[in-house]
C-alpha positions as CSV (number, residue, x, y, z in Angstrom):
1,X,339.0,128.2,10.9
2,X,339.6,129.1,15.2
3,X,342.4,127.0,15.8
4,X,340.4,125.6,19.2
5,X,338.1,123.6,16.8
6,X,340.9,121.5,15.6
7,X,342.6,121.2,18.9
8,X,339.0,120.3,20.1
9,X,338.4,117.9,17.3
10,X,342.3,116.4,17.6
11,X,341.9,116.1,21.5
12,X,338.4,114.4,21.3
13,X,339.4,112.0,18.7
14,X,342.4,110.9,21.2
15,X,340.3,110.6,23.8
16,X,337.7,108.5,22.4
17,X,340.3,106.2,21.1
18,X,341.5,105.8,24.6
19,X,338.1,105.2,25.5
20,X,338.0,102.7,22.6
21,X,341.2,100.7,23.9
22,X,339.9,100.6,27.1
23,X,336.9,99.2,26.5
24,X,338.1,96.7,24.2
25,X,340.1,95.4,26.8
26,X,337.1,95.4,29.8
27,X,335.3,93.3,27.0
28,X,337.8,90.9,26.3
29,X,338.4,90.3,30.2
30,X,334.6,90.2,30.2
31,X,334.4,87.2,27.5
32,X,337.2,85.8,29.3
33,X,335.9,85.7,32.6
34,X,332.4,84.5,31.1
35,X,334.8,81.2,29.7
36,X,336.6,80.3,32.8
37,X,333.2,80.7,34.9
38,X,330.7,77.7,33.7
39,X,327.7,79.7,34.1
40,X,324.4,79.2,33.6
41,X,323.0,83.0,32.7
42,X,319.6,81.8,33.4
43,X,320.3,80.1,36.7
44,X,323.7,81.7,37.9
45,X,322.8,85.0,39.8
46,X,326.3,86.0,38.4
47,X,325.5,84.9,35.0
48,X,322.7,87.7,34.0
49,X,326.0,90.4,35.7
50,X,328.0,88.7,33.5
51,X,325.9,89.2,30.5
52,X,324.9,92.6,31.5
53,X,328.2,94.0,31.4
54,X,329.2,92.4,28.5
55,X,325.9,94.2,27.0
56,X,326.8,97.4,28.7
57,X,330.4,97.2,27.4
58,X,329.7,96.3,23.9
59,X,327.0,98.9,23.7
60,X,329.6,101.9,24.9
61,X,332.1,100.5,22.4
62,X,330.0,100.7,19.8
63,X,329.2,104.0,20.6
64,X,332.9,105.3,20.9
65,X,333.5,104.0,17.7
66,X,330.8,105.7,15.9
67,X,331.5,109.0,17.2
68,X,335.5,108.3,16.5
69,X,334.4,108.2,12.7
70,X,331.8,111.0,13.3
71,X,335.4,113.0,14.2
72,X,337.1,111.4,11.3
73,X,334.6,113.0,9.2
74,X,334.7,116.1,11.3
75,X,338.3,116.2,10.3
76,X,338.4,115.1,6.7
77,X,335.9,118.1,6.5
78,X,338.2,120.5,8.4
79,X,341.1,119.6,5.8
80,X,338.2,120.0,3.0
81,X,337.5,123.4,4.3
82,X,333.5,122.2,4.5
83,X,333.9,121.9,8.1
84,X,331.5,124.4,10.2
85,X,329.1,124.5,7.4
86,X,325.5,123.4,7.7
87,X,325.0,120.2,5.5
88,X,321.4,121.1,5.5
89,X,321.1,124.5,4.5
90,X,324.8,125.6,3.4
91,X,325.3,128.8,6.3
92,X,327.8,128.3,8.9
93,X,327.7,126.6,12.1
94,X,328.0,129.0,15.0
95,X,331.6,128.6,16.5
96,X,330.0,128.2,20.5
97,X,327.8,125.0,18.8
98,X,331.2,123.3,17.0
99,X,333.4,124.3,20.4
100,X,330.7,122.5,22.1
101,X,329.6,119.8,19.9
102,X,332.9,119.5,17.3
103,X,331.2,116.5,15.3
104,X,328.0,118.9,14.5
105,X,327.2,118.9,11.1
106,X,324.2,121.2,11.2
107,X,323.6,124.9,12.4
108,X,321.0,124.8,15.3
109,X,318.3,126.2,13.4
110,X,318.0,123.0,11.1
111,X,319.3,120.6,13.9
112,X,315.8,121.0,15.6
């Protein structure tokens, strides 16, 4: 397997668990500043920001962490020697889709 895939796949997965961290701690000042601040979301024209980004934010996390386990996989595959192969018809996964997308887990012809 091109040794770029894993650094791809290693550097990805320690980025998104940066990205992780950080937004676990924008949300918890979020819910913090949401308990200091009596606010009314329906009435307070700060409240429905408040909730917004506390939507936003938890949406994002939730994201990073399901494409941090999408690159757990990823790897757990790459140790398996099953990574880069099409789980959907068995051929390989063309190298410039896995540089590009490293958590692919189909070859382009059955990804569309």
């Amino acid at each position: 397997m091109d040794p770029d895939l894993r650094a791809a796949l290693l550097a990805d997965r320690t980025g998104t668990a940066n990205r992780i961290a950080a937004l676990t701690a924008d949300l918890e000042r979020i819910m913090e500043a949401s308990r200091l601040v009596a606010t009314d979301d329906e009435h307070d024209p700060e409240g429905s920001t408040i909730a917004f980004e506390r939507s936003q934010t938890t949406t994002l996390l939730d994201d990073a962490r399901k494409h941090l386990a999408d690159l757990d996989s990823a790897l757990r595959r790459l140790e398996a020697d099953d990574y880069g192969l099409c789980e959907v018809c068995g051929n390989p996964v063309a190298v410039g889709r896995l540089l590009a997308r490293p958590t692919a887990r189909t070859c382009i012809n059955c990804a569309t």
